[in-house]
C-alpha positions in Angstrom: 31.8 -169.4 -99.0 31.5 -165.5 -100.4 35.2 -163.6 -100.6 35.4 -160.5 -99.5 35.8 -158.0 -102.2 39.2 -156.4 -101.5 38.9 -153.2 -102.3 36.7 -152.8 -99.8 39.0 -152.9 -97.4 42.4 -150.8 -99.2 43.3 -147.6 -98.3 45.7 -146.8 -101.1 45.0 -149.7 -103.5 45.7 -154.0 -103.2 48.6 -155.1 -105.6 46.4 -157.9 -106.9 44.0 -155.2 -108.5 46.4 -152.9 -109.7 46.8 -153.1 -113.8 51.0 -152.6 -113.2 51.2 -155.3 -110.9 48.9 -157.5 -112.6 50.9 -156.9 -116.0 54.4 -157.1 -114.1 52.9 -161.0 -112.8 51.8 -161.6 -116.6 55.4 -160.7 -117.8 56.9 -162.7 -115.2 55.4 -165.8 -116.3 56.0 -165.7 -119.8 59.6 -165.2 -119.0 59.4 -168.4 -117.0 57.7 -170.2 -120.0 60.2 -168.9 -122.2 62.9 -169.8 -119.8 62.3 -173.3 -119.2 61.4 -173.8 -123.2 64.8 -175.3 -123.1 64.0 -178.6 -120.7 62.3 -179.9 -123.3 64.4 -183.7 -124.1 63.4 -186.6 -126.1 62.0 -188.4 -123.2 60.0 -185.5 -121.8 61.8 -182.6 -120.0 65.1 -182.4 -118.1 67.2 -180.0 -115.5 68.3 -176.7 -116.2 71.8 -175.4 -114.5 71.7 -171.6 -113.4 72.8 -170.5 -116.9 69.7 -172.2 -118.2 71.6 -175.1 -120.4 70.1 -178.8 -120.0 71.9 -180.4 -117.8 71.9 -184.0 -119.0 69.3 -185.2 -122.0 67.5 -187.7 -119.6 64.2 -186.6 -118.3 62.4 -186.6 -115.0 58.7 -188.0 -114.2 58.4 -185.2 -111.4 59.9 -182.5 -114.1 57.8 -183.6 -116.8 54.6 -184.0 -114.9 54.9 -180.1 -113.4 56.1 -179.1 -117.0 52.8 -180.5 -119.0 50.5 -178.9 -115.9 52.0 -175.5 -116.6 52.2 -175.4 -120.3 48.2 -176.9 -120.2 47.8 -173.8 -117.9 49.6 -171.4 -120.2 47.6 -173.0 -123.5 44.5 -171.9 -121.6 45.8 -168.4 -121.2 46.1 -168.2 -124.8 50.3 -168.3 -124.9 51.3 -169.1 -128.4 53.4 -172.4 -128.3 52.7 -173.6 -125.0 50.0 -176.1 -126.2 52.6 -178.8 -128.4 55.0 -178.6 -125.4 52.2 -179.8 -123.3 51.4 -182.4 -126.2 54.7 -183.3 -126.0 54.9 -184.1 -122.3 51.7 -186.0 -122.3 53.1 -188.4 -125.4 56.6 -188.7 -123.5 54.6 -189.8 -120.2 52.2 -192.3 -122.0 55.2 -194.2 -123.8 58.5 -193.0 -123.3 60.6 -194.2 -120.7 59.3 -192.9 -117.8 57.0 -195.2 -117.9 57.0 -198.3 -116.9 55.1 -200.4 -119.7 54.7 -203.7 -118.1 53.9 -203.4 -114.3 52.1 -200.0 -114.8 52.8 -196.8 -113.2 55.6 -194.4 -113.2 59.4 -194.8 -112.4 61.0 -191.2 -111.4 63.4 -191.3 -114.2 64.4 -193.0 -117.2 66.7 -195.3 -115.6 63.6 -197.2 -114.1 65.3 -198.3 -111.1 63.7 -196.3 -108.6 60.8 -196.7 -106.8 57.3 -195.8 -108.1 56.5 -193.0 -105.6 52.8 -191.6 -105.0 54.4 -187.8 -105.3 55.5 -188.4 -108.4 52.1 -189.8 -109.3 50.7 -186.8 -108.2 52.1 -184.4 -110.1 51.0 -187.3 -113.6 47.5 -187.0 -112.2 47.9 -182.8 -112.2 49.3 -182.8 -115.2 47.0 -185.0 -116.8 44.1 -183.5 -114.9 45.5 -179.5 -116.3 45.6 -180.9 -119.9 42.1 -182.0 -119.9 40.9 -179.0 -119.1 43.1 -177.4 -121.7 41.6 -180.2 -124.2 45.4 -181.3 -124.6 45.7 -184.2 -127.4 45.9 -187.8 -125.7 45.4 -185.9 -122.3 42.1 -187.9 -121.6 44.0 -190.8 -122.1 46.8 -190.1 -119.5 44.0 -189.2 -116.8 42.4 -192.5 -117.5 46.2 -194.3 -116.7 47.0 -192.3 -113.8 43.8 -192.6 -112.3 43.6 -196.2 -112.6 47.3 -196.7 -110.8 45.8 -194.0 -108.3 42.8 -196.7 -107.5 44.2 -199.7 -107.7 47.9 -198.9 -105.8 48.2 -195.6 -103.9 44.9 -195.3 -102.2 44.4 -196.4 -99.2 40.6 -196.6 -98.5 41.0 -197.7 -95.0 43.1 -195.1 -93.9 42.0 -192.5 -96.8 45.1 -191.3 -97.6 48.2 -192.2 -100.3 50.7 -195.0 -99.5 53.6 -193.8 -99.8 55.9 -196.0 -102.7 56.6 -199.1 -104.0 59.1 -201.3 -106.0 58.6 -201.7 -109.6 56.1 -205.0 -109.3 54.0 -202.8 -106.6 55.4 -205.0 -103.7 57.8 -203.5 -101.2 55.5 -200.7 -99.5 57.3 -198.6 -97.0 56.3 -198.6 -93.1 55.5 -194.5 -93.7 53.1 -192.2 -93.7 54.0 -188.5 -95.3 52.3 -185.6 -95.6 53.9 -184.2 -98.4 52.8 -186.7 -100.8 49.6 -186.9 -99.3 49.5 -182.6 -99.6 50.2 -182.7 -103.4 47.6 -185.9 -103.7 45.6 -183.1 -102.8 46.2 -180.5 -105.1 46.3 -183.2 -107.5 42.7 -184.7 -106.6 40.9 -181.2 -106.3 42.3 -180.9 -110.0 40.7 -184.3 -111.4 37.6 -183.1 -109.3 37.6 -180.3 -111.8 38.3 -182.1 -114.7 35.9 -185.0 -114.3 33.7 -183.9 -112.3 34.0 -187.2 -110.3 32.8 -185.9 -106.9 35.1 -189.0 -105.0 38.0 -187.0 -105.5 36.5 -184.0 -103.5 35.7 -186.7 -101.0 38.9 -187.9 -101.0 40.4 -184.0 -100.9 38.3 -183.4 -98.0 39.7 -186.4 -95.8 43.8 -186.0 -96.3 42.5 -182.6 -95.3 41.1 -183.1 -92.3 43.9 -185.7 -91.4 47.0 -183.4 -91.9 45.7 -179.9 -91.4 42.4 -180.3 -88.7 43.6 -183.7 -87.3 47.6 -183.1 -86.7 48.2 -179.5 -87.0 45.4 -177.8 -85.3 46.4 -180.3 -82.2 49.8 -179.3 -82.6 49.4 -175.8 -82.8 49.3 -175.1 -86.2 52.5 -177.2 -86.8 52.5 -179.7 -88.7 54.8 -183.0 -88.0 55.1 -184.8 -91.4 56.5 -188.3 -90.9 54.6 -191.3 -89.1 54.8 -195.2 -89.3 51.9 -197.2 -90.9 50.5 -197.1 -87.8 50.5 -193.4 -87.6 52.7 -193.4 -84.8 55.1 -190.2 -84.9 58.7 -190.6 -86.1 60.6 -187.4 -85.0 63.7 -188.8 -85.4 63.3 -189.5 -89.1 65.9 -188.7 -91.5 67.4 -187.0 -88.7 71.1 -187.6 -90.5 69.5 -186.0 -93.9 68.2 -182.5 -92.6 68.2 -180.9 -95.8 66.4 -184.2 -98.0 64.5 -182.1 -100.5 61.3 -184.3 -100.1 61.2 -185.8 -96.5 63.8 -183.5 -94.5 63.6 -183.9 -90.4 61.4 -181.7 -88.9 58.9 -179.4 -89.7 58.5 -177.4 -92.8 57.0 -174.3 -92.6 56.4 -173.7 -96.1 54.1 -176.5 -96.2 52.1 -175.2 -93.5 51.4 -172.0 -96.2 50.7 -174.4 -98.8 48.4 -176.7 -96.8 46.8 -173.7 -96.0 46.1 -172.4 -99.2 44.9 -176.1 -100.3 42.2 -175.4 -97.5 41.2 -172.6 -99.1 40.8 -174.1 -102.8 39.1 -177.2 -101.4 36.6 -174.9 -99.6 36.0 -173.2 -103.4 35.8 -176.4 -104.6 33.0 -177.8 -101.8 30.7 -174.1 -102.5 31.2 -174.6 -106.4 30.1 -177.9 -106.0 26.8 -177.1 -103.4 28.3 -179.4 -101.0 28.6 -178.4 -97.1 31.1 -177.0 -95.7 32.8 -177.1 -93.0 33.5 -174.2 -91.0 37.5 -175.5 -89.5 38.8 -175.0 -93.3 39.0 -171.3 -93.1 40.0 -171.1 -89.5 42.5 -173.7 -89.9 43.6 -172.2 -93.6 44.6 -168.8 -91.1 46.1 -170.9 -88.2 48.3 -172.7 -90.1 49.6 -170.0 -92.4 50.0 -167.4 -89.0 51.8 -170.1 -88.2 54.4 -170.3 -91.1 54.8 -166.7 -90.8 55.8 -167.0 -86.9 57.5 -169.8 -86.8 59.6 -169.9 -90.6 59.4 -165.7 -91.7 62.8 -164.2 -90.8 63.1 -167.0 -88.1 67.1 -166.2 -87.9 66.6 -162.4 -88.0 67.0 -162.3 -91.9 63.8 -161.8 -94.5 63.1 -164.7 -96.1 60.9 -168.2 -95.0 63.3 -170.8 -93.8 63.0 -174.4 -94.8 63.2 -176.4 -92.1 62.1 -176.5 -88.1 63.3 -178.5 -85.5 60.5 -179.7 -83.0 61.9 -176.7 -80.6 60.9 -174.3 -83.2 64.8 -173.2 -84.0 65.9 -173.5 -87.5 67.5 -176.7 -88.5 68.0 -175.7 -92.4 67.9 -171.6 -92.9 68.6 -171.9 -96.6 65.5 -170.1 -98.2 64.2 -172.3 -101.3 62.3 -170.5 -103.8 59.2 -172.4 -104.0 58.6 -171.6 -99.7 58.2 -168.4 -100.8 56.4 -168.7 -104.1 53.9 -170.3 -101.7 53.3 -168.4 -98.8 52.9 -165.4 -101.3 50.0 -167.4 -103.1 47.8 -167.8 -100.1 48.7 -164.6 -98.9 47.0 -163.4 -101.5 43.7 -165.8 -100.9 44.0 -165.1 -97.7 43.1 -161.5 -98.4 40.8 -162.2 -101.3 38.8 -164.9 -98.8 38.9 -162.6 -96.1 39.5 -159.2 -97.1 42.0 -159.0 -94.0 45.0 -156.0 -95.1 47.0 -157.6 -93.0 47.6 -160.4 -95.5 48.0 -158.1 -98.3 51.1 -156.4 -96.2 52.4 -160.0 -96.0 51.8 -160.5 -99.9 53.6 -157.1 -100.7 56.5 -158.3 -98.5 57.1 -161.7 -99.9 57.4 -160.5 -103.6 59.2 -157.3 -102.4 61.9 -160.2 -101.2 61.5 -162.6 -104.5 61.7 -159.8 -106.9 65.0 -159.3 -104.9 66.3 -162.0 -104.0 65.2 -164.7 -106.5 64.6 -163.4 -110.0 67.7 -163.6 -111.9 68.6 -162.0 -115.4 68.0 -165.1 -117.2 64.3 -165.3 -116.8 64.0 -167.8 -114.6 64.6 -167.7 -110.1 67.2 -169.0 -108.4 65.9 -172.4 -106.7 67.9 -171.9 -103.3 69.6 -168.8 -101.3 71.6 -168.7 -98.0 70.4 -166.4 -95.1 72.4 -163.2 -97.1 69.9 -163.8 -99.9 73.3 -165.7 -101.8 72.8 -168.6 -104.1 73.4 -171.8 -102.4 73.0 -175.5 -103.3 72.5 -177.6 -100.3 68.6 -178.9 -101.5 68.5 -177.8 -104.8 71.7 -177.5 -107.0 69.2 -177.7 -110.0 66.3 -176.0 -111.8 64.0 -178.1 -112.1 60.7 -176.6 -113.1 58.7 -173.6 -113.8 56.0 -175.0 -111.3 56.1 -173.3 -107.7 57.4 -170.1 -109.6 54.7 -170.1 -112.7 51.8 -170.8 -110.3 52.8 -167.6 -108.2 52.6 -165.1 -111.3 49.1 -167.0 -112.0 47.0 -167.3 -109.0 46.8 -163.2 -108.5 45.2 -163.2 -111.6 42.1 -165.1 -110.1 39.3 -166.0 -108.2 40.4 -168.6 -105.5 39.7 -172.3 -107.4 40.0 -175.7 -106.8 42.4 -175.5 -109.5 44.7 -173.5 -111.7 43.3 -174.9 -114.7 39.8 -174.5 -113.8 39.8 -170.9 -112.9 41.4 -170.3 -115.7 38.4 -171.9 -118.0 36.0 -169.7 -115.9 37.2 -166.6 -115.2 38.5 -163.9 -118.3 42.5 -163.1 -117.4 
């Protein structure tokens, strides 16, 4: 794989090599790291409400996780204080209350009565996989744990992809199949490919990959239906009564085609970096399935914005535009261009922050999670700020080659 160098192909100048824009990304994401500062709780980090107070003192697994990957990132950009808030994300996920001490693994709060759910392990193996990388104190130790539940729970080597939860004892598996947990699995595994240079994690990349996004997607058109029985039989009508569910909503997303697309991209980075082959659908189905997002889910109800949910006629079910649909499509936008040198995806990059700058970005230093089809803030999916994640990763990933993984570019290339 060679990019394309962009200014090759830029009449008056690309955003991503401009010094403003570059420094106006740079400023955005120290507001964010200042901004979220304040989720920091005893048993991790917590939920911020839209005047950026805590919310309640109890922490999230999913919060925490996504909070120790982004302040491993920001400790490898050289941001003062961002190292001990990583530290203490990785101490609160290896013995606080999030954890569940006796069966293994990770509840989703500290209540430990939910169910130990492979997207939540994910994000653990991300995070632990980020702070690694960013020589994080105990963070070898955390990889070792989450990779070991990884092995020996979620992964399903017959079918090669994540199972989807259990109860706390690891008995109770759900008839599902998801690709959303099986999309961040792969974020998460091209990450530990990074940071142990274990190449069964590329392997393991490659096949949710060509599962989801060459398998189901390219045979659907570049759309991608998400929920299937343990037999992989469709289920369209699932959680047809919860339309708006923030992790499994009915329908399609087309969000996640952007961000399966840009997962294409890294893993392709990933295969080249490592001298493996590879194969030639990952860039054609990286651009079918994000011209896809863009026709189906881009102003699909005549108003800017990506919606967040489809119904299998292609007419929105949920218009409410969440931030981190947009922080997405704008990130592989930008590889788009970069792995292409295509204008055409540098328009679409210039549009999508044109609408975040104003639309999402709020006086406080952080983005509203959530707005209605008038660009107003809504609540429906997301009442709460969770995390600097989707949002931090934007104001990053311009900065950089594409790479299997945040943190890994990071540790190669000079910001």
């Amino acid at each position: 794989m060679a990019e394309v160098p962009m200014g090759e192909h830029a009449h008056h100048g690309l955003w991503p090599e401009r010094s403003a824009h570059r420094a106006w990304l740079i400023s955005q994401g120290q507001s964010l790291l200042q901004h979220y500062q304040g989720a920091q709780v005893a048993g991790g980090f917590g939920k911020l409400n839209d005047d950026a107070q805590l919310e309640s003192p109890s922490a999230a697994t999913i919060v925490t996780a996504r909070m120790v990957h982004c302040y491993s990132v920001a400790a490898l950009m050289g941001v003062p204080g961002a190292g001990p808030l990583a530290d203490h994300g990785v101490a609160a996920l290896l013995d606080g209350p999030l954890r569940d001490q006796e069966h293994g693994g990770w509840f989703e709060s500290e209540s430990q009565g939910s169910r130990k759910q492979a997207y939540a392990h994910a994000f653990v193996a991300l995070a632990a996989a980020s702070a690694v990388m960013a020589h994080r104190t105990r963070a070898g130790e955390l990889c070792a744990a989450v990779v070991s539940v990884i092995n020996q729970h979620f992964w399903l080597a017959g079918e090669k992809v994540v199972a989807p939860s259990f109860g706390a004892d690891w008995h109770d598996g759900e008839n599902y199949r998801g690709a959303n947990a099986n999309m961040h699995s792969t974020e998460a595994f091209l990450a530990l490919a990074d940071a142990t240079g274990d190449a069964q994690w590329l392997d393991r990349a490659l096949s949710l990959a060509q599962r989801f996004c060459h398998d189901i997607a390219r045979t659907h058109g570049y759309r991608l239906p998400e929920h299937f029985d343990s037999n992989w039989q469709a289920m369209p009508d699932y959680h047809r009564d919860q339309p708006a569910d923030e992790l499994r909503p009915w329908g399609m997303t087309p969000g996640h085609f952007a961000e399966w697309s840009g997962l294409l991209l890294k893993l392709e980075a990933a295969l080249t970096a490592h001298g493996r082959d590879v194969p030639g659908w990952l860039l054609q189905d990286a651009v079918g399935l994000f011209d896809s997002a863009l026709a189906h889910g881009w102003g699909a109800d005549g108003a800017p914005g990506m919606v967040y949910t489809l119904g299998w006629d292609n007419q929105v079910s949920i218009a409410n535009r969440p931030w981190w649909v947009q922080a997405e499509t704008a990130n592989t936008a930008y590889m788009l261009l970069r792995r292409t040198g295509d204008a055409r995806f540098e328009t679409i990059y210039r549009m999508v922050w044109d609408y975040i700058a104003s639309t999402f970005i709020d006086d406080k230093g952080g983005w509203r999670l959530e707005v209605d089809r008038a660009g107003q803030r809504s609540w429906r999916i997301y009442p709460l700020r969770e995390d600097l994640y989707h949002a931090f990763q934007a104001t990053v990933i311009p900065l950089l080659p594409i790479s299997a993984s945040l943190a890994g570019g990071i540790k190669r290339h000079t910001l």
